[in-house]
C-alpha positions as CSV (number, residue, x, y, z in Angstrom):
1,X,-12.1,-11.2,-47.9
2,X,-15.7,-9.4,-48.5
3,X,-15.5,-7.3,-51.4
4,X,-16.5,-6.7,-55.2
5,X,-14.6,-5.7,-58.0
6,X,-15.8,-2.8,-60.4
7,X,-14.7,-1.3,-63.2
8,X,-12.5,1.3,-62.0
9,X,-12.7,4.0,-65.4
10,X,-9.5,5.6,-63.7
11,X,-7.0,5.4,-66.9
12,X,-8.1,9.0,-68.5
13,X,-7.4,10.6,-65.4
14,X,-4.4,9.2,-63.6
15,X,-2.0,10.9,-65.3
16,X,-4.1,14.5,-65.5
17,X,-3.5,17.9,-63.0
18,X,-4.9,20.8,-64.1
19,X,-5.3,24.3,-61.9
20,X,-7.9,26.7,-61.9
21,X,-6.8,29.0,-58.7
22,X,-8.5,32.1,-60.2
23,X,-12.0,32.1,-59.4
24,X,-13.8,35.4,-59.3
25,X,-16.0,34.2,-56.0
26,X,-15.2,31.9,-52.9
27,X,-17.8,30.8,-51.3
28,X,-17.7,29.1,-47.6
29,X,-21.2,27.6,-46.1
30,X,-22.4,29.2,-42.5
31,X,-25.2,27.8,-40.4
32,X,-25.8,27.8,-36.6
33,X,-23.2,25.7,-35.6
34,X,-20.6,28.1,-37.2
35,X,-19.3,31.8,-35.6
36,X,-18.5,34.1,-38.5
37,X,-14.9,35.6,-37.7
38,X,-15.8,38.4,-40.4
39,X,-18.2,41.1,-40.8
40,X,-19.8,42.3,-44.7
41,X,-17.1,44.7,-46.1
42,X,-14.3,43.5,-44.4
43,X,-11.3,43.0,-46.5
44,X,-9.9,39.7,-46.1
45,X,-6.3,37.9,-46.9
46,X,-5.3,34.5,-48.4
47,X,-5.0,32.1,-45.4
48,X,-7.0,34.7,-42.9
49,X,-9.2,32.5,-40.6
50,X,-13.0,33.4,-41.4
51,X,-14.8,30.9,-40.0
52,X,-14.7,29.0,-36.6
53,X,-16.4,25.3,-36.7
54,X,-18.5,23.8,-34.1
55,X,-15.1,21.7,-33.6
56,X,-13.0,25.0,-32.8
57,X,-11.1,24.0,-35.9
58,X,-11.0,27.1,-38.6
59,X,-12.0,27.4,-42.0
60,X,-9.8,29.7,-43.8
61,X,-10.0,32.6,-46.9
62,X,-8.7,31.1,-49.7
63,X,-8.2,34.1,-52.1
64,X,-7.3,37.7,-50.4
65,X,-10.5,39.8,-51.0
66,X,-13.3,41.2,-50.1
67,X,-16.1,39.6,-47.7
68,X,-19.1,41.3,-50.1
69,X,-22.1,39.7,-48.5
70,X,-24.3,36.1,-48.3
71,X,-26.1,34.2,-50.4
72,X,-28.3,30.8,-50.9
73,X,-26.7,28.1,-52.8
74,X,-26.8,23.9,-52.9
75,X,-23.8,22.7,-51.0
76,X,-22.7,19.5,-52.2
77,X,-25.4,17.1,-50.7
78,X,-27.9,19.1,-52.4
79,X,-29.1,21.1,-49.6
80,X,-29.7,24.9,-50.1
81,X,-27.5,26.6,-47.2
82,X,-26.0,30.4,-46.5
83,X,-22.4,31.4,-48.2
84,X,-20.6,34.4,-47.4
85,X,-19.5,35.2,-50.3
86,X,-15.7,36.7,-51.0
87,X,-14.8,38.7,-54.3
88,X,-11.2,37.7,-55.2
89,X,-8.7,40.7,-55.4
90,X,-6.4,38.4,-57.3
91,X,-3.3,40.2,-55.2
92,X,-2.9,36.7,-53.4
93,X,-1.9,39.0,-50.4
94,X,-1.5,36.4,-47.4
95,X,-1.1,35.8,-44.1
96,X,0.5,32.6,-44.0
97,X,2.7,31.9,-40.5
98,X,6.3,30.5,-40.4
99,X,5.9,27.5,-37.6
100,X,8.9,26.1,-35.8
101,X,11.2,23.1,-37.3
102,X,10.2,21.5,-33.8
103,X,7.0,21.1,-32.6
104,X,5.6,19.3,-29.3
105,X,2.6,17.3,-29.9
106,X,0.4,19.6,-28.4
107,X,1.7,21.9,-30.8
108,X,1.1,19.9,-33.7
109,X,-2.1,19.2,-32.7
110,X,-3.1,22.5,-32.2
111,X,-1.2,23.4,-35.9
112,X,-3.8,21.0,-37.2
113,X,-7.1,22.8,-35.7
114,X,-5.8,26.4,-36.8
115,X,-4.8,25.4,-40.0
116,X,-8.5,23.6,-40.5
117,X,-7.3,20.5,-41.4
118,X,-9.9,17.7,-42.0
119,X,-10.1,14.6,-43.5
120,X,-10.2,15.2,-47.4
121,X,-10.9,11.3,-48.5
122,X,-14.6,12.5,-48.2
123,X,-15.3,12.7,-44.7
124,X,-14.2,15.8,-43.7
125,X,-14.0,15.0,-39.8
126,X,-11.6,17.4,-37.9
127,X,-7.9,16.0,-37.8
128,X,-6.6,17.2,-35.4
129,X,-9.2,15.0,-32.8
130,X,-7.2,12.0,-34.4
131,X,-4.0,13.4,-33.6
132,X,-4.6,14.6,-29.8
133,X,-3.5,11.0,-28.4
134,X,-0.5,9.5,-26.7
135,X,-1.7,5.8,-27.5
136,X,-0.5,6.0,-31.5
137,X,1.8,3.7,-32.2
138,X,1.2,2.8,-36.3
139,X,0.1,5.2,-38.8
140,X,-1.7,4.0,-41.9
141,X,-1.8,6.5,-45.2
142,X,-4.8,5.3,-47.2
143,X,-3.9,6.0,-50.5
144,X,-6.0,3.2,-51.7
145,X,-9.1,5.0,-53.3
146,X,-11.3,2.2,-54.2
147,X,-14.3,3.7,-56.0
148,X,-14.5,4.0,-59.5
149,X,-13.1,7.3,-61.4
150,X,-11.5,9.1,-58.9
151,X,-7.2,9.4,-58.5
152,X,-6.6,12.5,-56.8
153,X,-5.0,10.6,-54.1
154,X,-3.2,8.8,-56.5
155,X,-2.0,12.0,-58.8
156,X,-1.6,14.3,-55.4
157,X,0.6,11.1,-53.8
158,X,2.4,10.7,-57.2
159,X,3.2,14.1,-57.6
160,X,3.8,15.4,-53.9
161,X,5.8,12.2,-52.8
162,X,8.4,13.8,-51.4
163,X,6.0,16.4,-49.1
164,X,4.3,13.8,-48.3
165,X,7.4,11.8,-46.6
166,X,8.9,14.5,-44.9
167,X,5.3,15.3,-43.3
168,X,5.5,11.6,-42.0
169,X,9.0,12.1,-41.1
170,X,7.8,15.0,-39.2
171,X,4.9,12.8,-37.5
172,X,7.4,10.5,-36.5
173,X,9.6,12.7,-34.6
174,X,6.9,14.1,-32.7
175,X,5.1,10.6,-31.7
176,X,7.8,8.3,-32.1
177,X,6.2,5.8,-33.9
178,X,6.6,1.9,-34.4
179,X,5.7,2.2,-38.0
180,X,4.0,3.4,-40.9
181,X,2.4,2.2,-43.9
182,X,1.5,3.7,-47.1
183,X,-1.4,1.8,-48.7
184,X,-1.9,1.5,-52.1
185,X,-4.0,-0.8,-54.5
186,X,-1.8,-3.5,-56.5
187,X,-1.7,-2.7,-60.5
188,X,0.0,0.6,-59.9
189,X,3.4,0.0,-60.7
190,X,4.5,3.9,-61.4
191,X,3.3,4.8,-58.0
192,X,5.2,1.7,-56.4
193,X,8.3,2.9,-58.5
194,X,8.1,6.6,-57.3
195,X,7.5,6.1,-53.5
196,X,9.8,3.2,-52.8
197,X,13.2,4.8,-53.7
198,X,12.0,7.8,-51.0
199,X,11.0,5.7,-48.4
200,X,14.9,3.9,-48.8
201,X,16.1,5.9,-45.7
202,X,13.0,5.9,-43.6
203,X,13.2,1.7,-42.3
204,X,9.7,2.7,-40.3
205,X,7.7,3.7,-43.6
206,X,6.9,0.5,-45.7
207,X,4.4,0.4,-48.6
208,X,2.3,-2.2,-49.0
209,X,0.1,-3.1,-52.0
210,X,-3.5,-4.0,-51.2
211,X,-6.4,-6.2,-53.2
212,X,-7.8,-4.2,-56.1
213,X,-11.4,-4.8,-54.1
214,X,-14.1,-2.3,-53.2
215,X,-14.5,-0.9,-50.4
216,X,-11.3,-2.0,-49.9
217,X,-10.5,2.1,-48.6
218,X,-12.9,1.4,-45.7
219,X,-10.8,2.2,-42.2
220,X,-11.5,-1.4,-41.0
221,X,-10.5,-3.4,-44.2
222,X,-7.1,-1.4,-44.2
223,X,-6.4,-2.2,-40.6
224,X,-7.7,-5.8,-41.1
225,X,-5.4,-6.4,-44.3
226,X,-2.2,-4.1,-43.0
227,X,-2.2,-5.1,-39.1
228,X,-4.8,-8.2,-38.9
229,X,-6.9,-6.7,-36.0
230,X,-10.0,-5.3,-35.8
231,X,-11.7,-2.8,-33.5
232,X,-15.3,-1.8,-32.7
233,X,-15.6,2.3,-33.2
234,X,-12.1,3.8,-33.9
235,X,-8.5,2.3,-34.9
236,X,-6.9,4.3,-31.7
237,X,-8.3,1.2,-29.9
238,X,-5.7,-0.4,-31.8
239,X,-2.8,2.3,-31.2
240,X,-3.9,2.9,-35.1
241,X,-4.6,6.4,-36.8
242,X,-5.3,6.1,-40.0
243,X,-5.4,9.4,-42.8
244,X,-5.6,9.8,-46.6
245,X,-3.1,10.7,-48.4
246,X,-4.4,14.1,-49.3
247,X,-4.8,14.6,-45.6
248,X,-1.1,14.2,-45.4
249,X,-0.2,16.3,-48.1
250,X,-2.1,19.1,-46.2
251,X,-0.6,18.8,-43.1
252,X,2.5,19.0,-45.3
253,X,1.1,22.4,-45.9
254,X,0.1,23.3,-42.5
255,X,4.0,22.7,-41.0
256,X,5.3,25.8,-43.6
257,X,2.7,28.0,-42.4
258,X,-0.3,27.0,-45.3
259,X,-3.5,25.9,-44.1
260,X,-6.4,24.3,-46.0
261,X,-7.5,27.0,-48.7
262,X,-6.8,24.5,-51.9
263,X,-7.1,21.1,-52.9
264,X,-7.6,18.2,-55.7
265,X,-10.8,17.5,-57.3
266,X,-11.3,14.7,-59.5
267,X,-14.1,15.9,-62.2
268,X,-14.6,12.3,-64.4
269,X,-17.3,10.0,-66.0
270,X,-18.7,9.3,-69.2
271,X,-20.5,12.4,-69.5
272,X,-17.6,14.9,-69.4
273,X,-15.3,16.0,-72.7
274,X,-11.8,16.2,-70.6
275,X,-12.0,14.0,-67.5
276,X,-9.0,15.5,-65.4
277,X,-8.0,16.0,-61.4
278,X,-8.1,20.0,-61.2
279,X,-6.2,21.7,-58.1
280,X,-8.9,24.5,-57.0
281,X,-9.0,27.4,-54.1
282,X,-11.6,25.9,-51.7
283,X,-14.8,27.5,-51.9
284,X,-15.2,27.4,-55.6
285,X,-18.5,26.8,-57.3
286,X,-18.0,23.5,-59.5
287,X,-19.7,25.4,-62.5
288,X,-16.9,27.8,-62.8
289,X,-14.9,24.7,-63.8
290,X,-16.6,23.4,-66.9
291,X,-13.9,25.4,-69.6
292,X,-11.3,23.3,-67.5
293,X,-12.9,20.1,-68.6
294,X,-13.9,21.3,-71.7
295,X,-17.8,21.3,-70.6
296,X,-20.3,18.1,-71.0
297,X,-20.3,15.8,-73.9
298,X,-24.3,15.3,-73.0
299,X,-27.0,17.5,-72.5
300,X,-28.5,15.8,-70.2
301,X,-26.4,14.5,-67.2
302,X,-26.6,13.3,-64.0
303,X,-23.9,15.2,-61.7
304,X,-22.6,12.7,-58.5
305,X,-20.7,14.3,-55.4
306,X,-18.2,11.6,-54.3
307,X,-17.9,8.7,-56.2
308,X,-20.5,6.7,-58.0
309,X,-21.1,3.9,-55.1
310,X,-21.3,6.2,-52.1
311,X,-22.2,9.7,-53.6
312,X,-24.5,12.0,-53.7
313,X,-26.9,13.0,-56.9
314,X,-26.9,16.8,-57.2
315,X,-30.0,18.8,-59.2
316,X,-27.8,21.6,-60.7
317,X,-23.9,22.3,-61.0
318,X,-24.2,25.3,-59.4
319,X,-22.8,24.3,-56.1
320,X,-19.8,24.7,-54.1
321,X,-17.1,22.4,-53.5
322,X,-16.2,22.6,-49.6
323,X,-12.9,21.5,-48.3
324,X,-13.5,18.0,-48.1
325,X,-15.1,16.9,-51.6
326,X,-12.6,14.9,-53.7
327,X,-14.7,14.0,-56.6
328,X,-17.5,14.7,-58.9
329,X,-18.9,12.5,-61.2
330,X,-20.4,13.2,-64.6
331,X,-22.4,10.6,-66.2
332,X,-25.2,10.3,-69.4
333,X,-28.3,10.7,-68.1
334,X,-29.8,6.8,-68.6
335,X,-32.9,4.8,-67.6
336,X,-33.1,3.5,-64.4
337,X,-34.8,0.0,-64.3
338,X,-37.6,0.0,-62.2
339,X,-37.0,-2.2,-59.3
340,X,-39.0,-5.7,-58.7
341,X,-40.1,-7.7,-56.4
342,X,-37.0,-9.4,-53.8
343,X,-36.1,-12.7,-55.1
344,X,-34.6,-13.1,-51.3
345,X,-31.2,-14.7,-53.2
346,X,-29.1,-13.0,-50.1
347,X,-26.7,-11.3,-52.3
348,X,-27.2,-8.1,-50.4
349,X,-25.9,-10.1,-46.9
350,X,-23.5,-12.3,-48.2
351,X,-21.7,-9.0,-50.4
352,X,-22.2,-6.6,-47.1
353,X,-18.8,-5.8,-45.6
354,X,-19.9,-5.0,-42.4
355,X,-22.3,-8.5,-42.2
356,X,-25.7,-6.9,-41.9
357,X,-29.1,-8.0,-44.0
358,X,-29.9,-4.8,-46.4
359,X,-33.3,-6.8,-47.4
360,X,-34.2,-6.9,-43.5
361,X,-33.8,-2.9,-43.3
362,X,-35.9,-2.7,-45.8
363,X,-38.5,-4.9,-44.5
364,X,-38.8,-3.5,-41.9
365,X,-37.8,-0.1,-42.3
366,X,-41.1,1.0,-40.5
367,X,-40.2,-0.9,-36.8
368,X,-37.7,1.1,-35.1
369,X,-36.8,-1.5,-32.4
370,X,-36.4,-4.2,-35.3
371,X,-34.1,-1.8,-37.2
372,X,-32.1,-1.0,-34.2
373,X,-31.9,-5.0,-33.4
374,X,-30.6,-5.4,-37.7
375,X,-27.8,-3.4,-36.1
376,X,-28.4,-0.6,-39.2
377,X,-25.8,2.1,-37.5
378,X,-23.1,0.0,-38.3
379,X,-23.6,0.8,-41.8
380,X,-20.9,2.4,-44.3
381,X,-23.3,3.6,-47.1
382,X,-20.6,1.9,-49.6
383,X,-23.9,0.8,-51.9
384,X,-22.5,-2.8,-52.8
385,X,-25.5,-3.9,-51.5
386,X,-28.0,-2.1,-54.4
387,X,-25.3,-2.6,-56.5
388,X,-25.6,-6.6,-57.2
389,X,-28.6,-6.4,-56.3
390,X,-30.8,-8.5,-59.1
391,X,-34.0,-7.0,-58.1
392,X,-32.8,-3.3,-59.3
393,X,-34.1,-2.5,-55.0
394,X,-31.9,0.8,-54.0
395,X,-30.9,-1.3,-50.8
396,X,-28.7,1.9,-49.7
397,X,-31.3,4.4,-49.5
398,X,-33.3,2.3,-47.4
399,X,-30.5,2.1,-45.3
400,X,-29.8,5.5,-44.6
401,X,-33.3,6.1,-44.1
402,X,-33.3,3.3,-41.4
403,X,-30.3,5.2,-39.5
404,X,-31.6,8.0,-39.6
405,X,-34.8,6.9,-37.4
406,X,-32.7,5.0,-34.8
407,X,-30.8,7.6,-34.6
């Protein structure tokens, strides 16, 4: 099996769940793609859909306020963007809907898009595109989380078991499933010994333990390990969804009426006095959550969205964290080695999950019909290859430069 193992600095925050759910400001990006549901002034409630996507999925208020105007900030990839802007009223007034015990799948689908459910292990693609199909036959929960310092799968899966279940009971009756698995990595005996007394009466729902590997929470390493198949774009192919356990957790919410207005956020790293996983009202700028971690232990950091293998560097904390960010990463601010000259040892290909040549890309990043013939689309981004890289060469960037131009 292709895969590396890392040092997972996950201890200090496995057992940590803090809430800040009082911000003074929620912010929500707009741009082109986007039809604003609200006009400036406008008093808005908890749950009040604000926001229509490109997708005709919703983004919702997640404090009951007032709409008080738009601003430029740095959304989470670092990119300056428009907010509106919503002052909390802190009355929590909300407009939450009671849905029916029974739903059709057509109506569970179309829960899903009006409660703006996406895919919170970092992707953030609209659910409920996963979910409007009569070919699933296995579900797979991917509670794996593989990169280093972030558990708020694990500590939202520990602690919202039981939701979490009955939102998979609650699949199952509507799509009459063959089975479902809950994936977890091995060494995690207090979440084995939590889930498998609840699963005891469900005979479909089985959890299996997977190899403590990264990126072993890729889509196609989980279906290779859990089912032995593979596919070539999507697991539906395979009569497969797969979702992270977050996800499930939120469509937990969505069936009694709550959409997507909070989540967990891991904030860890070497750099930060209290690593913890914070529950948060989407929309809140990260900054506002420094007391909660008790602040930097450095003053001069490097902040990461996502994890440390596949995120994103960000200039200034004073950014907002959109619904489908799970982590930030905190770390002391050292020297980068500059890189040398390729050895050509083939660590990059022989470590690359997907079997492509990093050192190729970068090559030849400047022939588009050569980079198209590497095959560089079928690139994750999970960074393995700049990781053992001996030459210090940021394989990864060249790599998402090179799909960008055959795009």
């Amino acid at each position: 099996m292709i895969g590396i193992k890392l040092d997972k600095h996950k201890k200090e925050t496995m057992n940590e769940l803090t809430n800040y759910l009082k911000p003074k400001y929620v912010y929500f990006k707009i741009d082109g793609n986007n039809e604003l549901l609200i006009k400036e002034n406008d008093k808005v409630k908890m749950g009040e859909k604000i926001i229509k996507t490109k997708f005709d999925s919703f983004i919702h208020s997640s404090v009951s306020g007032k709409f008080i105007g738009i601003e430029e900030h740095i959304d989470y990839k670092n990119n300056k963007a428009k907010f509106i802007k919503i002052e909390n009223d802190f009355k929590e007034t909300n407009c939450f809907n009671e849905i029916p015990k029974k739903l059709t799948k057509d109506e569970f689908v179309n829960l899903l898009k009006d409660s703006g459910i996406v895919g919170l292990g970092g992707a953030g693609f609209p659910t409920y595109i996963k979910y409007d199909t009569d070919q699933v036959k296995t579900l797979i929960i991917n509670g794996v989380e593989c990169e280093p310092y972030i558990t708020s799968d694990h500590i939202t899966l520990f602690n919202k078991a039981k939701e979490i279940i009955k939102a998979l009971n609650t699949i199952d009756k509507i799509y009459n499933l063959d089975e479902i698995f809950i994936a977890i990595k091995t060494g995690n005996p207090n979440l084995k010994e939590k889930i498998i007394p609840l699963i005891s009466k469900y005979p479909k729902i089985k959890l299996v333990e997977l190899p403590n590997l990264y990126p072993m929470g890729w889509e196609k390493s989980l279906v290779r390990c859990i089912k032995h198949t593979d596919y070539k774009k999507l697991p539906i192919e395979k009569n497969i969804i797969v979702s992270n356990a977050s996800t499930i957790y939120s469509i937990f919410e969505a069936l009694v009426g709550i959409p997507l207005i909070e989540k967990v956020i891991t904030v860890s790293g070497n750099a930060v006095n209290k690593p913890t996983n914070i529950r948060i009202k989407v929309g809140t700028m990260f900054n506002d959550l420094l007391d909660t971690f008790k602040g930097y232990s450095e003053e001069d950091v490097v902040l990461i969205s996502g994890g440390p293998m596949m995120g994103e560097a960000i200039e200034s904390d004073e950014f907002i964290i959109p619904n489908n960010l799970n982590s930030v990463v905190v770390l002391k601010n050292t020297k980068v080695l500059d890189p040398i000259t390729c050895l050509r040892c083939g660590k990059c290909a022989d470590h690359c999950p997907v079997k492509i040549c990093p050192v190729l890309v970068k090559d030849n990043i400047k022939d588009i019909d050569e980079l198209k013939r590497l095959d560089v689309n079928r690139c994750i981004e999970c960074g393995i290859c700049s990781f053992v890289c001996p030459s210090k060469i940021n394989l990864r960037e060249y790599l998402k430069q090179a799909k960008k131009k055959v795009k």
